[in-house]
C-alpha positions in Angstrom: 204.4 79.8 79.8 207.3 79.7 82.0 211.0 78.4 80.6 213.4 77.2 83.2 213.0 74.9 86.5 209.7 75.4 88.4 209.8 77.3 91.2 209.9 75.9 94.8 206.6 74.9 96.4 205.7 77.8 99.0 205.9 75.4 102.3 209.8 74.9 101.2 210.6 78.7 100.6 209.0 79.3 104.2 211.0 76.1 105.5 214.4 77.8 104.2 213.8 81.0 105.7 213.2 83.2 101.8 210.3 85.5 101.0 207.2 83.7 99.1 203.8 85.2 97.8 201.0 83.4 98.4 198.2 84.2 95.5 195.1 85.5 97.0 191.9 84.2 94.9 189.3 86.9 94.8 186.7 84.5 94.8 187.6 83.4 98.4 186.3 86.0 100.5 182.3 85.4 101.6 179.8 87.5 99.5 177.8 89.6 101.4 174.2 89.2 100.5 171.9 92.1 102.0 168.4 90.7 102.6 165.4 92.2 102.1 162.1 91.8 104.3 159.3 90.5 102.9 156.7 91.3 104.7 154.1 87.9 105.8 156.2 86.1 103.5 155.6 84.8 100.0 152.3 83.7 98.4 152.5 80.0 97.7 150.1 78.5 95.0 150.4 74.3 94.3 150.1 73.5 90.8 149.1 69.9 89.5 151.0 67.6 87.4 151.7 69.2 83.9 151.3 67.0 81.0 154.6 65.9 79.6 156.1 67.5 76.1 156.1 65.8 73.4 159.8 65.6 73.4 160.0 63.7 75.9 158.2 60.3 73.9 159.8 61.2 70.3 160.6 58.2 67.9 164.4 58.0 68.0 166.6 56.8 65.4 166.5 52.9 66.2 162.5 53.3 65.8 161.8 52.7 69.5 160.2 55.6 71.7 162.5 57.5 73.9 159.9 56.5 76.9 161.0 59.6 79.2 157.3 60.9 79.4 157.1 57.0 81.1 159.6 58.1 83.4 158.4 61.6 84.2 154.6 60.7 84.9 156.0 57.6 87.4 158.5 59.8 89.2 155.5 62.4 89.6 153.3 59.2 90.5 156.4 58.7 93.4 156.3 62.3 94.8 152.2 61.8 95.0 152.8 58.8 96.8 154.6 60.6 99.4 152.6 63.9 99.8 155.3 65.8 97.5 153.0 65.9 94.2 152.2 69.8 94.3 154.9 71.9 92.4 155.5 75.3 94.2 155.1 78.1 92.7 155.9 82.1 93.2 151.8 83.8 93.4 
């Protein structure tokens, strides 16, 4: 924590002519990522639609089901609908 007045903003101590520092963040600079080949590429297997936990349609506190199991097999119902049903998977 800092006591006094706040220091200028850095556009005005360049304006008037005085030295400023300008606080370099580390996480700025672009990470370098080596890549590695792999070969033909990886082995893709489609799964079907797993069946929903049992979390998902618990009895909450009002009584009522939560109902997201509803929601999960009609959004997987959606993706089939458009040719998108098949979960990808690492072989």
């Amino acid at each position: 924590m800092r006591t006094g007045a706040k220091p200028d903003p850095l556009g005005e101590k360049l304006a008037a002519g005085r030295p400023a520092i300008r606080l370099e963040d580390p996480f700025n600079e672009p990470f370098d990522f080596a890549g590695n080949d792999i070969g033909d590429g990886a082995v893709l297997a489609g799964e079907t639609m797993p069946e929903p936990s049992d979390y998902l349609s618990e009895i909450q506190r009002n009584g009522k089901t939560l109902g997201a199991d509803l929601v999960y097999r009609e959004t997987w119902q959606w993706f089939d609908q458009r040719g998108c049903s098949q979960l990808w998977r690492l072989a």
